[in-house]
Backbone as ProteinMPNN parsed JSONL, in Angstrom:
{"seq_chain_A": "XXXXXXXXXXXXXXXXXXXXXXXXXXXXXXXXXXXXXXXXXXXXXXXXXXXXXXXXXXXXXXXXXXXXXXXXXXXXXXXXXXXXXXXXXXXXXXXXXXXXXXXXXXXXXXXXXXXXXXXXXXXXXXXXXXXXXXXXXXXXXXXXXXXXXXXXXXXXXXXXXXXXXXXXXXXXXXXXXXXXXXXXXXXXXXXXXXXXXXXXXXXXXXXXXXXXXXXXXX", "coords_chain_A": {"N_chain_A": [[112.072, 62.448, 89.861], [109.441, 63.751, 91.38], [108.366, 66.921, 92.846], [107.033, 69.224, 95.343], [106.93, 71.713, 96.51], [106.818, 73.824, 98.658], [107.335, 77.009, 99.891], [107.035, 80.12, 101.849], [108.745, 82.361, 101.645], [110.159, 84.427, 98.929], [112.777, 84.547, 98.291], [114.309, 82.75, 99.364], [112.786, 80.057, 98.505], [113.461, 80.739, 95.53], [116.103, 79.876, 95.632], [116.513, 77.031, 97.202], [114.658, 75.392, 95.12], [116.203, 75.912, 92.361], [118.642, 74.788, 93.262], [117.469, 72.293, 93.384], [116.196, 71.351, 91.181], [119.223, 71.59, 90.054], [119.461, 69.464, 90.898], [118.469, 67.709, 89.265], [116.116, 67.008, 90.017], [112.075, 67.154, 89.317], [110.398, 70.193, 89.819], [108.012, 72.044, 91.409], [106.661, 74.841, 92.488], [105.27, 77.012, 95.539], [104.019, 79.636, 97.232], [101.817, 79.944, 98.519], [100.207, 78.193, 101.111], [96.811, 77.543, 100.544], [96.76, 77.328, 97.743], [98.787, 75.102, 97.157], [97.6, 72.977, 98.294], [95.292, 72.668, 96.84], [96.835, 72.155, 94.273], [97.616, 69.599, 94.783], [95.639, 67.592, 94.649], [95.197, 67.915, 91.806], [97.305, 66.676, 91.169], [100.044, 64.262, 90.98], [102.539, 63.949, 93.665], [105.767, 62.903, 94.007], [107.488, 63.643, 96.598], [106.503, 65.829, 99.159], [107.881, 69.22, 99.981], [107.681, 71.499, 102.608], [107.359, 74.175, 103.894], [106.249, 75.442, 107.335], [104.985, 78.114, 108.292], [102.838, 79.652, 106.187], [100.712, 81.659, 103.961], [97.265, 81.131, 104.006], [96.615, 78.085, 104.219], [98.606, 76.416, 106.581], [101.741, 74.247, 106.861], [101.274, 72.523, 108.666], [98.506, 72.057, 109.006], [97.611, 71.105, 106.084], [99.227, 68.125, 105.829], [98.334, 67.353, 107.556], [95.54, 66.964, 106.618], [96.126, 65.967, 104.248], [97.127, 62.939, 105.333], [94.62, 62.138, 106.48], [93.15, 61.548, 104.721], [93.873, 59.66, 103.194], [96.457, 59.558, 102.152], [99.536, 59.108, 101.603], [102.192, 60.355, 100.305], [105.744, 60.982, 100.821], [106.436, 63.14, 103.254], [108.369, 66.599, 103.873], [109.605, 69.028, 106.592], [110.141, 71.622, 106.185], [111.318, 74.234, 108.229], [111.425, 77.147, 109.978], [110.475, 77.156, 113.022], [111.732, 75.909, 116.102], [111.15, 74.89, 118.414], [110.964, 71.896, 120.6], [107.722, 71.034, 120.62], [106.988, 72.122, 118.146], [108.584, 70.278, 116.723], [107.436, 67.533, 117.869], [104.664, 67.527, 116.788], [105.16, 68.14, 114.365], [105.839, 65.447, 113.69], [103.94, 64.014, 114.376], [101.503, 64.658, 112.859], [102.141, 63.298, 110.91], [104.859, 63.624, 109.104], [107.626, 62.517, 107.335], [110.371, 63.636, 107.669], [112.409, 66.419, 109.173], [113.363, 69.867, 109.236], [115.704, 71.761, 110.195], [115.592, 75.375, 109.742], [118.056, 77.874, 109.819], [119.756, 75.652, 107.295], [122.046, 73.083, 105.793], [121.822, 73.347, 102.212], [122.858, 71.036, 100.342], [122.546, 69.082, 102.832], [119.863, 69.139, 102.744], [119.517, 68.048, 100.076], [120.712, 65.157, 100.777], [118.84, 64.039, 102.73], [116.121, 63.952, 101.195], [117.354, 62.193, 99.467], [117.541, 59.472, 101.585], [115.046, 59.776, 101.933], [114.057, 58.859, 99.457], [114.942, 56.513, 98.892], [114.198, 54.955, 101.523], [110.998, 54.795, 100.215], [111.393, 53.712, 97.949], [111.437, 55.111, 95.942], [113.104, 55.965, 93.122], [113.319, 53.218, 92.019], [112.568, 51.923, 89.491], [110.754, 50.561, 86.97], [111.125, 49.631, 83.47], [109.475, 49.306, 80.041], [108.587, 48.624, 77.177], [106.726, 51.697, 76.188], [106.495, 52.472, 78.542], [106.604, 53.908, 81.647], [107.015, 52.987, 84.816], [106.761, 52.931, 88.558], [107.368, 50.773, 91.073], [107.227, 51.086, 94.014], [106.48, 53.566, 94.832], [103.911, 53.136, 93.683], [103.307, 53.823, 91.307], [102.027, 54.796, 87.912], [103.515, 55.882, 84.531], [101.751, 56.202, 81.634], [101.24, 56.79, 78.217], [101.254, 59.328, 78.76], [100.015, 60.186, 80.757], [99.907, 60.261, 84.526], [99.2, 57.804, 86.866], [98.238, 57.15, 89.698], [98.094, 53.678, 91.333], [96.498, 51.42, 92.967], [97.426, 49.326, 95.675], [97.995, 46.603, 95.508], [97.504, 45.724, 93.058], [99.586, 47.076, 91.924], [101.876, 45.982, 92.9], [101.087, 43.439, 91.971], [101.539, 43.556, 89.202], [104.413, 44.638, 89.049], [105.494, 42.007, 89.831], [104.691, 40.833, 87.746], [105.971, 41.681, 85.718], [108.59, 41.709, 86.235], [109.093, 38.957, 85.938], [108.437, 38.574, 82.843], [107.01, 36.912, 80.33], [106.74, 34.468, 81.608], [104.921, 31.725, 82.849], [101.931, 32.455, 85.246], [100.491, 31.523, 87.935], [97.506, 32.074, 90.116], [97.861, 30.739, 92.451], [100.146, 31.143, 92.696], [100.827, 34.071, 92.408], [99.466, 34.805, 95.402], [101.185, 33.579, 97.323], [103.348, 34.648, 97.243], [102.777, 37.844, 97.618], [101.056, 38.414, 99.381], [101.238, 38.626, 102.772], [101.495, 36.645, 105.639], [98.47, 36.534, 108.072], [97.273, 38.666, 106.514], [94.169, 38.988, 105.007], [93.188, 36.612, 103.058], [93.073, 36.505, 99.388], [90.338, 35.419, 96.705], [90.502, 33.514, 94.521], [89.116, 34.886, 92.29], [89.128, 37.098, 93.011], [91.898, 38.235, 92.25], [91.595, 37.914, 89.947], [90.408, 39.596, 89.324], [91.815, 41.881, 89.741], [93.636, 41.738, 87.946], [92.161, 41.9, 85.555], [91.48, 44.63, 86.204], [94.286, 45.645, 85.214], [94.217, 44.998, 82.923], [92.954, 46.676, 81.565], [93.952, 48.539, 81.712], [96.248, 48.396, 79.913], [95.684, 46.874, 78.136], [94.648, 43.968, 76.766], [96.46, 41.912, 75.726], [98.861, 42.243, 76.639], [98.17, 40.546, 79.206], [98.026, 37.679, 78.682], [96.028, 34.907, 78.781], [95.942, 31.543, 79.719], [94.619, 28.984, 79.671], [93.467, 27.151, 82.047], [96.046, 27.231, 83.752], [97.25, 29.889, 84.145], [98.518, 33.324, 84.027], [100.108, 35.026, 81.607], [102.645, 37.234, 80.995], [103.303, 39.901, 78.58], [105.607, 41.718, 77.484], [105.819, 44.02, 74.692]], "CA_chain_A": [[111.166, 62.568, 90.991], [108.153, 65.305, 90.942], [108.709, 67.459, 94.232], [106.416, 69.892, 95.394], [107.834, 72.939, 97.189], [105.909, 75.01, 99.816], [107.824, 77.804, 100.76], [107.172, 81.962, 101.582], [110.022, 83.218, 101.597], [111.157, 84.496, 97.743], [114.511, 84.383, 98.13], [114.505, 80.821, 99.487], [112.197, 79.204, 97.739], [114.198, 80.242, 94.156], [117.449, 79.446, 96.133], [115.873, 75.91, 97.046], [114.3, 75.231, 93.897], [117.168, 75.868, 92.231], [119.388, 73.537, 93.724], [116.928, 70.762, 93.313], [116.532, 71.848, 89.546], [120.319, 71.506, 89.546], [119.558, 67.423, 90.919], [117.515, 66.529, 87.843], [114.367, 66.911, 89.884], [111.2, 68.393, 88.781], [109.766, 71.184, 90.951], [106.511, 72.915, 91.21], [106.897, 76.028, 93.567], [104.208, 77.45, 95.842], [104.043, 80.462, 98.376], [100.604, 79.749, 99.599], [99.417, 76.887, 101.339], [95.875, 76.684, 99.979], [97.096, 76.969, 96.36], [99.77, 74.069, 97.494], [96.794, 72.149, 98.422], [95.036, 72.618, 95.214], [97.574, 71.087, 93.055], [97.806, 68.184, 95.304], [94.244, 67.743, 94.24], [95.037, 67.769, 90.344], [98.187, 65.909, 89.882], [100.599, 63.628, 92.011], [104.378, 64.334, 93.492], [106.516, 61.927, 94.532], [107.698, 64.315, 97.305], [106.481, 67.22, 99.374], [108.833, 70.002, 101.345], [106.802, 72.03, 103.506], [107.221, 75.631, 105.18], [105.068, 75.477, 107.844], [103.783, 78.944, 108.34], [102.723, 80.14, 104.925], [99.305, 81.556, 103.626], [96.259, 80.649, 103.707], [96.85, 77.179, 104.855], [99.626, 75.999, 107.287], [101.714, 72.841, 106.869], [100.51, 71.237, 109.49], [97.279, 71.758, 108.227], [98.045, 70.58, 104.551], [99.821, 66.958, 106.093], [96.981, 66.539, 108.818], [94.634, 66.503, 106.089], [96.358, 64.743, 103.372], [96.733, 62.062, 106.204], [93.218, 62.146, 106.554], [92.07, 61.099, 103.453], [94.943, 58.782, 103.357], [97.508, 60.584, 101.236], [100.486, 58.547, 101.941], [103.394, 61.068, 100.196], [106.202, 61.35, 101.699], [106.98, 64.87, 103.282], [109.963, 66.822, 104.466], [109.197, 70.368, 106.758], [111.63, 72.995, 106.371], [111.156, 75.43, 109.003], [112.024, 77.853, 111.798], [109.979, 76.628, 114.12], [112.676, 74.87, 116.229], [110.276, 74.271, 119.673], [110.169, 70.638, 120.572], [106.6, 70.662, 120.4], [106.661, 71.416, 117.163], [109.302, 69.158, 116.128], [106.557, 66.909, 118.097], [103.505, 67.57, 116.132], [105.472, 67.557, 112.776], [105.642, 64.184, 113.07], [102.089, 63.313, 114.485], [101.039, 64.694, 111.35], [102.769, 62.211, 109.552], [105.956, 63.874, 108.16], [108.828, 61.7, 107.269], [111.706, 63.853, 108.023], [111.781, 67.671, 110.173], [114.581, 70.416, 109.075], [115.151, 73.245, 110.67], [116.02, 76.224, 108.922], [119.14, 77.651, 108.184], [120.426, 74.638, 106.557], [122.616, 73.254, 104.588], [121.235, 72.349, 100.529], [122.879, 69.188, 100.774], [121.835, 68.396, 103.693], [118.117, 68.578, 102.074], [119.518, 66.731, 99.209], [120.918, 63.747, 101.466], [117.306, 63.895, 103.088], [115.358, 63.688, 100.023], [118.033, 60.751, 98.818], [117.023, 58.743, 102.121], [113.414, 59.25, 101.741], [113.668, 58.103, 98.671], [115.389, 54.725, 98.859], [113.295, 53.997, 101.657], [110.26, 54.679, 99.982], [111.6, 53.026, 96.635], [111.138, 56.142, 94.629], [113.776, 55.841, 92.363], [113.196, 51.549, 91.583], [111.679, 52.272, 88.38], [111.088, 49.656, 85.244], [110.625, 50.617, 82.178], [108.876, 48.506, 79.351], [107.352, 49.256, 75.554], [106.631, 52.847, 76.294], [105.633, 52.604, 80.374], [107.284, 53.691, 83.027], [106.412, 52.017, 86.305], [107.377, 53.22, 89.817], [106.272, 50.115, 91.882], [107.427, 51.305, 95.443], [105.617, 54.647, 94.444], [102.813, 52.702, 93.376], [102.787, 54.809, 90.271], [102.471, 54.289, 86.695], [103.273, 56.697, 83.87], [101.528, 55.514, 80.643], [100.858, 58.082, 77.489], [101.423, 61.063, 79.268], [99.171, 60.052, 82.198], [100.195, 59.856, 85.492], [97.839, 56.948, 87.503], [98.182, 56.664, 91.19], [97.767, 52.584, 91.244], [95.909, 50.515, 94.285], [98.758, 48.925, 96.462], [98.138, 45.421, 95.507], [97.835, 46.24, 91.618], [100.995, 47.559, 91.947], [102.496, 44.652, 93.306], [101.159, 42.288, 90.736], [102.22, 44.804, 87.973], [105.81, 44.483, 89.089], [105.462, 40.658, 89.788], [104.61, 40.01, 86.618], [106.906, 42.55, 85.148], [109.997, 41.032, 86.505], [108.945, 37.594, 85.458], [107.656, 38.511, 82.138], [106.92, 35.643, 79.776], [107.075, 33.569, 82.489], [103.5, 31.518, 83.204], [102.246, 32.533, 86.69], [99.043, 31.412, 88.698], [96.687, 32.79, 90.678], [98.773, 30.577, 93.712], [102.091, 31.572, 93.07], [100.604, 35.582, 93.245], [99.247, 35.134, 95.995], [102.016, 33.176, 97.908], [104.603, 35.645, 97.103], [102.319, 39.104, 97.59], [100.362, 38.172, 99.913], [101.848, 38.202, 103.842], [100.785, 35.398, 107.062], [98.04, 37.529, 108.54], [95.885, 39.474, 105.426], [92.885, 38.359, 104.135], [93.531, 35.324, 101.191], [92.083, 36.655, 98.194], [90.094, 34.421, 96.121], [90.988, 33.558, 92.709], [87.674, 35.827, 91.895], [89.68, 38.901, 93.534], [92.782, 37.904, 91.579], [91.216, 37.51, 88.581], [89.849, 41.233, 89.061], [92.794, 42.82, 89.912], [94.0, 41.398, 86.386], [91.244, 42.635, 84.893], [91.609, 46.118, 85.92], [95.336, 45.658, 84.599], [94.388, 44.819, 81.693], [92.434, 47.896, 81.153], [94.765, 49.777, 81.258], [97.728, 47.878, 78.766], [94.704, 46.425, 76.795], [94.486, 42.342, 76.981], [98.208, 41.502, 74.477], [99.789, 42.263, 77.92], [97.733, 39.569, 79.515], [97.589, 36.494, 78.454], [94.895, 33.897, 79.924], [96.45, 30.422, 79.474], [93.33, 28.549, 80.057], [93.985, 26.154, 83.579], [97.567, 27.085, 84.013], [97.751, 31.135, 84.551], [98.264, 34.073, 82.937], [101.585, 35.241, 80.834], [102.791, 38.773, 80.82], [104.251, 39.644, 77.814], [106.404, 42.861, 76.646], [105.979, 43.586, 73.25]], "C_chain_A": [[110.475, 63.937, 90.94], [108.019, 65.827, 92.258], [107.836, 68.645, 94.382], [106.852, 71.007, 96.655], [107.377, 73.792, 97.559], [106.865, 76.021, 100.454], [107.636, 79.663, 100.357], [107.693, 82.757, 101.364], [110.906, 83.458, 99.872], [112.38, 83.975, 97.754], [115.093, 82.955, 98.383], [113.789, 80.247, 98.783], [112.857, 79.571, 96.629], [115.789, 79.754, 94.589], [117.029, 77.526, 95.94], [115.478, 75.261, 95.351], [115.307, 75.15, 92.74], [118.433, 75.312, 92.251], [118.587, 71.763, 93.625], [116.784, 71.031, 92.05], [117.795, 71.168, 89.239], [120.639, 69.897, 89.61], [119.337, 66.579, 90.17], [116.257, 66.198, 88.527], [113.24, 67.726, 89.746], [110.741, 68.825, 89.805], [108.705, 71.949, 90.319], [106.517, 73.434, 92.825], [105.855, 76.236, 94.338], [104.569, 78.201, 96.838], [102.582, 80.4, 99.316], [100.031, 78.557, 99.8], [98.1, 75.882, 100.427], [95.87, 76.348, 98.722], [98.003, 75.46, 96.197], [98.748, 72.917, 97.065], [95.652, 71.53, 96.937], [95.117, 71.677, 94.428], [97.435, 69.781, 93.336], [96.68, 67.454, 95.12], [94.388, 67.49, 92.598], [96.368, 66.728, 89.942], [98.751, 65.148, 91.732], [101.875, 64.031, 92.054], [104.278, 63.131, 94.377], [106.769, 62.188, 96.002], [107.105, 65.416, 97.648], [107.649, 67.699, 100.41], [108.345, 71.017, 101.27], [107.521, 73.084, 104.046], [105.758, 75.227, 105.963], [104.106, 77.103, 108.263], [104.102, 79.92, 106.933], [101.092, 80.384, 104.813], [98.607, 80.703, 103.685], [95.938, 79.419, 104.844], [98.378, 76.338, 105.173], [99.975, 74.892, 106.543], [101.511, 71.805, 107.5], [99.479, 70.48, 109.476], [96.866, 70.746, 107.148], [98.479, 69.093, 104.682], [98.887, 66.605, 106.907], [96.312, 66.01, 107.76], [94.42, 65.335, 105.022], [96.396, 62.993, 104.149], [95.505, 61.256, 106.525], [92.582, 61.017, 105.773], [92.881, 60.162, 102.794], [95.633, 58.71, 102.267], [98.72, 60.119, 101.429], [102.331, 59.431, 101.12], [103.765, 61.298, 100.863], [106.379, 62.762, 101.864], [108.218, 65.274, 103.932], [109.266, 68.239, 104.993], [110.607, 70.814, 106.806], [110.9, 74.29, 107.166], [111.517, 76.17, 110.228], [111.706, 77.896, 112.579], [110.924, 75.68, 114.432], [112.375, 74.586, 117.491], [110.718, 72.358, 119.284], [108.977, 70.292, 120.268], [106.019, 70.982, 119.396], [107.351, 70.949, 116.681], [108.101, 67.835, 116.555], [105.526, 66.593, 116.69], [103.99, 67.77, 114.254], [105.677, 66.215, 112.369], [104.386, 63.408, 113.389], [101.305, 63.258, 113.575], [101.16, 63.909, 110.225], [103.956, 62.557, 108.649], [106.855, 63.113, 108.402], [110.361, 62.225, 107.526], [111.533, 65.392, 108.518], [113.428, 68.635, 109.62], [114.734, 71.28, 109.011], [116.072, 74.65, 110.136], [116.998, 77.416, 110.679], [119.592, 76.26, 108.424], [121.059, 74.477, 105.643], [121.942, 72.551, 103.107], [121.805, 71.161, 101.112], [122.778, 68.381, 101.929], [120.48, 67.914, 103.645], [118.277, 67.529, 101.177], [119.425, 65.665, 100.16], [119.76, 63.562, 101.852], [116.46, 63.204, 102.508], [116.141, 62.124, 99.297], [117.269, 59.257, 99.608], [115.793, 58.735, 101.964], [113.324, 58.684, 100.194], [114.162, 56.302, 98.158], [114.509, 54.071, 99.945], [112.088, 54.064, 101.32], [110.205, 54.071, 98.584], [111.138, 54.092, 95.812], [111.881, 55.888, 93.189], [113.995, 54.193, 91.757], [112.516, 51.756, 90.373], [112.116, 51.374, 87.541], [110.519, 49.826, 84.625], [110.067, 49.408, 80.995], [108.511, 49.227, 78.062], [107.877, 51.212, 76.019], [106.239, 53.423, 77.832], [106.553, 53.117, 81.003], [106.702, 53.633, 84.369], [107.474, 51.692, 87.344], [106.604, 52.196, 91.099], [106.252, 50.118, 93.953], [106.473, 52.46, 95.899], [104.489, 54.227, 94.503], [102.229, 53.675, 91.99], [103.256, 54.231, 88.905], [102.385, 55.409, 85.782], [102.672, 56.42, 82.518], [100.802, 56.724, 79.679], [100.452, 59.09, 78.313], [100.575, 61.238, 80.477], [100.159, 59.616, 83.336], [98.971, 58.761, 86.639], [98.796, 56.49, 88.729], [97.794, 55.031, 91.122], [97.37, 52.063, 92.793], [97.574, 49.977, 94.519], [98.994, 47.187, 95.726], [98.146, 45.374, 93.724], [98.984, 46.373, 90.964], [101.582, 46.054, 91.86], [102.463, 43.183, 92.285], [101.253, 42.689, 89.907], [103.418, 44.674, 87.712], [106.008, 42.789, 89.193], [105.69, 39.878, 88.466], [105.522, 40.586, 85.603], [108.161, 42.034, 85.064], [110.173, 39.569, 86.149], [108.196, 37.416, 83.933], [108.608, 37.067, 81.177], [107.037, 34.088, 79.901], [105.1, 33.023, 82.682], [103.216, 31.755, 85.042], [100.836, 32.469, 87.026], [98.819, 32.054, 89.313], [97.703, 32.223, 92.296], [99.615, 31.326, 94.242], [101.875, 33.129, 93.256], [100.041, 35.27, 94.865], [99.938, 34.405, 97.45], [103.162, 33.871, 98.381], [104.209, 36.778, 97.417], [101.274, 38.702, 98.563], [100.769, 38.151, 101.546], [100.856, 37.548, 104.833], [100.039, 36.759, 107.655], [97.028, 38.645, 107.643], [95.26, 38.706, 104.909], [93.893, 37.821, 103.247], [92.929, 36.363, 100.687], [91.833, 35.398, 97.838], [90.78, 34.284, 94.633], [89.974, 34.787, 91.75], [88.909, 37.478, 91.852], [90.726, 38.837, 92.45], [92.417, 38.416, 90.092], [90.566, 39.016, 88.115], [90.767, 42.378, 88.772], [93.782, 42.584, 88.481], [93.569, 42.205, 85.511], [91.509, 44.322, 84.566], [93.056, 46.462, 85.581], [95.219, 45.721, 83.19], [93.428, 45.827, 80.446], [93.113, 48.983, 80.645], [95.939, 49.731, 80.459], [96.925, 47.157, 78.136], [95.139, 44.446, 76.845], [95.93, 41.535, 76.286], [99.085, 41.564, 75.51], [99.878, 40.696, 78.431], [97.306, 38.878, 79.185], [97.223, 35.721, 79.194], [95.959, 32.644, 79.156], [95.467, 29.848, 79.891], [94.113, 27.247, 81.373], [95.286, 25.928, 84.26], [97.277, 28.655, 84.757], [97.662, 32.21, 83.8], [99.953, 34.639, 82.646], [101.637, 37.142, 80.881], [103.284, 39.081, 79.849], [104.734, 41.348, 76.847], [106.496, 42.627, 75.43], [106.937, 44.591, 72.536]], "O_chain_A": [[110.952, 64.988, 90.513], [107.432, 65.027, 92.986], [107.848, 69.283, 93.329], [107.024, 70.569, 97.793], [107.406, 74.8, 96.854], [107.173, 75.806, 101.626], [107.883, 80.295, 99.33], [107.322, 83.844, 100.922], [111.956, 82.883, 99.587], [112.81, 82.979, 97.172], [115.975, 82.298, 97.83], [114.539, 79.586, 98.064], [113.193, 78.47, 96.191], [116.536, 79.283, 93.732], [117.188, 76.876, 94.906], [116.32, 74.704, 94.646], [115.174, 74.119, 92.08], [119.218, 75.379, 91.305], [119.014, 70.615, 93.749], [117.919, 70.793, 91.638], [117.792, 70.288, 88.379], [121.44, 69.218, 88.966], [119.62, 65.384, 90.085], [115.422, 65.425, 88.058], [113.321, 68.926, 90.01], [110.589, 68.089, 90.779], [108.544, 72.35, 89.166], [106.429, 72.82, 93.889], [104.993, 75.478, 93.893], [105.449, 77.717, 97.55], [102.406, 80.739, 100.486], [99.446, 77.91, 98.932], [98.041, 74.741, 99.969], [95.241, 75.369, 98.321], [97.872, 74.782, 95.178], [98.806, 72.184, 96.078], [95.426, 70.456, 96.378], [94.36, 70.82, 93.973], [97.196, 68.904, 92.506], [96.844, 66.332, 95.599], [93.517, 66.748, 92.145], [96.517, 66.148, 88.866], [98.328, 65.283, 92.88], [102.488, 64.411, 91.057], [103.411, 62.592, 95.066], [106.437, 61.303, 96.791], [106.981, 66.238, 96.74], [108.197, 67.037, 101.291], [108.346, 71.666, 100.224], [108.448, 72.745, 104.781], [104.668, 74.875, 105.511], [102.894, 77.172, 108.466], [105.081, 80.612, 106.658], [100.275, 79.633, 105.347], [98.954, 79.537, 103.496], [95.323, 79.542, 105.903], [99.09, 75.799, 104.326], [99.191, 74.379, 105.744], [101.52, 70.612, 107.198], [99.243, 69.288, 109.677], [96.046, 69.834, 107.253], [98.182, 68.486, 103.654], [98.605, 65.408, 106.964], [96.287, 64.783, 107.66], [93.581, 64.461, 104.802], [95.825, 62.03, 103.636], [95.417, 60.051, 106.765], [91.862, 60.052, 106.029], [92.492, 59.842, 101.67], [95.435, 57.827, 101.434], [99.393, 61.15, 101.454], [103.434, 59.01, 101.469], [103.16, 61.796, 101.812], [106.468, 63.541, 100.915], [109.002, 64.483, 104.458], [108.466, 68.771, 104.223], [111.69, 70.47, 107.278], [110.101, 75.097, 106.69], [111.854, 75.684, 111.307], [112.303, 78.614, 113.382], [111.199, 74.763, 113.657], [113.275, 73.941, 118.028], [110.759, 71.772, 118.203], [108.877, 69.247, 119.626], [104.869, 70.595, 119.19], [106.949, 70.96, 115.518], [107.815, 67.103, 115.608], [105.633, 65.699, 115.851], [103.302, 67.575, 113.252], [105.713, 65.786, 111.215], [103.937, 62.423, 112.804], [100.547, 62.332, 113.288], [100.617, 63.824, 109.123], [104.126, 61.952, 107.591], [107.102, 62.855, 109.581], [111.342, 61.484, 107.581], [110.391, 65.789, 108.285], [114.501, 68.034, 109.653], [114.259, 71.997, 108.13], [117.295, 74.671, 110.277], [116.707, 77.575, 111.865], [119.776, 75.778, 109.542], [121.03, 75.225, 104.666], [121.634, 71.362, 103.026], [121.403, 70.48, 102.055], [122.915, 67.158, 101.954], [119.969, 66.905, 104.131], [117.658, 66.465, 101.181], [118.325, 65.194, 100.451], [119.311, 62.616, 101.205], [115.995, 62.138, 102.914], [115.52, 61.209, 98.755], [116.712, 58.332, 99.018], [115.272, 57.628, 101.829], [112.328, 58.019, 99.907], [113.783, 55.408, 97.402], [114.029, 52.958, 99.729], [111.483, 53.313, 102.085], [109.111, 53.91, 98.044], [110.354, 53.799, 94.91], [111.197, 55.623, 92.2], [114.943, 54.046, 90.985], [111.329, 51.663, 90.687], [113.294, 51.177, 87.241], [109.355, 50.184, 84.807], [110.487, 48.315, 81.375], [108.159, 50.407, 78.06], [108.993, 51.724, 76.099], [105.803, 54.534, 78.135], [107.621, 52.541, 80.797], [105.861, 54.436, 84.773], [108.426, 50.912, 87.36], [105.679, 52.541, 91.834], [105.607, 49.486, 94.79], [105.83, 52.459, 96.948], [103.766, 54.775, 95.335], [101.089, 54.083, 91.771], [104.251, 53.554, 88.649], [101.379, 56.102, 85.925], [103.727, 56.384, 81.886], [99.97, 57.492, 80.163], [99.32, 59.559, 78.43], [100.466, 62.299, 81.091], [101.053, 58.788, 83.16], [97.938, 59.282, 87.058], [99.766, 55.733, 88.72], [96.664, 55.076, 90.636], [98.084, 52.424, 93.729], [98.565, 50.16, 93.812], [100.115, 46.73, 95.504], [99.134, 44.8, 93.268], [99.346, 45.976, 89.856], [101.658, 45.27, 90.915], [103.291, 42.321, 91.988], [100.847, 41.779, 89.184], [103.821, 44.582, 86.553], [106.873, 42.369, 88.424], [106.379, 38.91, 88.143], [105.806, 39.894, 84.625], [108.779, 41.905, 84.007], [111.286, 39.048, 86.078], [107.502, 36.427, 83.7], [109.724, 36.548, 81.171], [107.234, 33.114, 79.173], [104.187, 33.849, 82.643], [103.991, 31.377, 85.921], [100.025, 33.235, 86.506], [99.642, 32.952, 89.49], [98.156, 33.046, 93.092], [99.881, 31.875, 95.312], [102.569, 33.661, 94.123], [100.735, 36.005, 95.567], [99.388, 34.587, 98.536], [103.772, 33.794, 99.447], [105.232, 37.403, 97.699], [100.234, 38.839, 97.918], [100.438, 36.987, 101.769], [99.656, 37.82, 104.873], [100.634, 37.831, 107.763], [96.155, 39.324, 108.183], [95.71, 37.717, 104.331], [94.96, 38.269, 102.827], [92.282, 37.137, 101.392], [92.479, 34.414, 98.199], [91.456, 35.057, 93.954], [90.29, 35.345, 90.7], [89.242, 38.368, 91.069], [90.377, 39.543, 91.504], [93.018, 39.212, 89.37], [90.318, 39.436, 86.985], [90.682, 43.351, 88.022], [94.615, 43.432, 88.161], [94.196, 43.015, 84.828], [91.654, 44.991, 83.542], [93.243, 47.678, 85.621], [95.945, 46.346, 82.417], [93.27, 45.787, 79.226], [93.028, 49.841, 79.766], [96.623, 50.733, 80.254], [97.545, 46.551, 77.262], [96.312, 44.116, 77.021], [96.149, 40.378, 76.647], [100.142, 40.948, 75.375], [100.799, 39.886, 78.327], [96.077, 38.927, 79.148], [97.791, 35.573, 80.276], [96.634, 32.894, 78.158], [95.25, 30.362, 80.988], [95.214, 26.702, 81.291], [95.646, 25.006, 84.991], [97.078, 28.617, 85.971], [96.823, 32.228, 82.9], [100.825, 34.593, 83.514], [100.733, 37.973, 80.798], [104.306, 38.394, 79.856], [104.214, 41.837, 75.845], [106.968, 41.621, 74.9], [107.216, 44.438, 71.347]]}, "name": "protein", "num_of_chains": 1, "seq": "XXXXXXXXXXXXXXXXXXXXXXXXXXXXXXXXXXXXXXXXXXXXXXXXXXXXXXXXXXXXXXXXXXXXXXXXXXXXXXXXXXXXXXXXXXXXXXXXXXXXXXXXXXXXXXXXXXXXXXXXXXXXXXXXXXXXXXXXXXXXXXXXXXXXXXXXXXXXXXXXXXXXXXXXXXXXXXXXXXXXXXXXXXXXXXXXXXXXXXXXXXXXXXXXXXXXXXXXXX"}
């Protein structure tokens, strides 16, 4: 898991860091907000954990905005702000969990464990040379990291778990599909294939002409 780590304070942030290092997860440090923001801009984490008053730009700031622009990582604040109102407004912002400094490390671990089972971080299947986080919605493929559409995803892992199995345009959209969202057409279907098959090249996807299409690990 790729964790991104906002905090001012030297001494804590290599303390922190450090202990998640020691979990087997990767970290990328930061003491100033707008540099934070930056990165979040060039690459993707699985996780953020947030100081909220740090240079430049706050974390309240930094989670309002990602919010915004509809940034769905989960976050965690670590901070000494221990008001109700901002325990309030740390979660209006959209943070997934609030923790107020001093604490204990494993108490962040356990944290970081729950956000990640319920956000399916750690569900990962692996294939050829892929690895594919479909709770994440992320795919790692030659050394790229690709943020994937939600529904992409979904028929990525669909067909993943059923490979070499024949599967219609129905049966996706019976199973991935819930009472209440737009149908797709077979058109849409047939797109969202498409741009699959862009990216694992057409030997993935096999067309079966009036039946479906085959997935097939090679």
């Amino acid at each position: 898991m790729k964790i991104l780590l906002l905090e001012d304070d030297v001494i804590l942030q290599e303390i922190i860091e450090e202990f998640l290092l020691e979990q087997e997860y990767e970290v990328t440090s930061f003491y100033d907000g707008g540099k934070a923001l930056d990165a979040m801009g060039d690459h993707f984490y699985d996780l953020l954990v947030l100081d909220v008053n740090v240079p430049s730009v706050d974390g309240f700031e930094i989670l309002s905005y990602l919010r915004e622009i509809g940034n769905t990582v989960p976050a965690i604040y670590i901070t000494s702000l221990s008001g109700i109102d901002d325990l309030k407004r740390g979660f209006q912002v959209g943070a997934d969990d609030y923790l107020k400094k001093p604490f204990e490390l494993e108490e962040l671990r356990e944290r970081i464990e729950h956000i990640a089972k319920v956000h399916h971080l750690n569900d990962e299947l692996y294939f050829d040379s892929v690895r594919f986080n479909p709770g994440a919605h992320k795919l790692y493929l030659d050394d790229r990291e690709i943020d994937m559409r939600h529904k992409e995803s979904d028929i990525l892992a669909y067909f993943v778990r059923n490979d070499g199995r024949i599967i219609s345009c129905d049966e996706l959209i019976e199973n991935l599909w819930l009472d209440g969202e737009g149908m797709p057409t077979y058109a849409t279907i047939r797109t969202y294939i498409k741009n699959l098959r862009k990216l694992f090249g057409k030997e993935y996807f096999e067309n079966i002409k009036g039946e479906g299409y085959r997935f097939n690990i090679l």
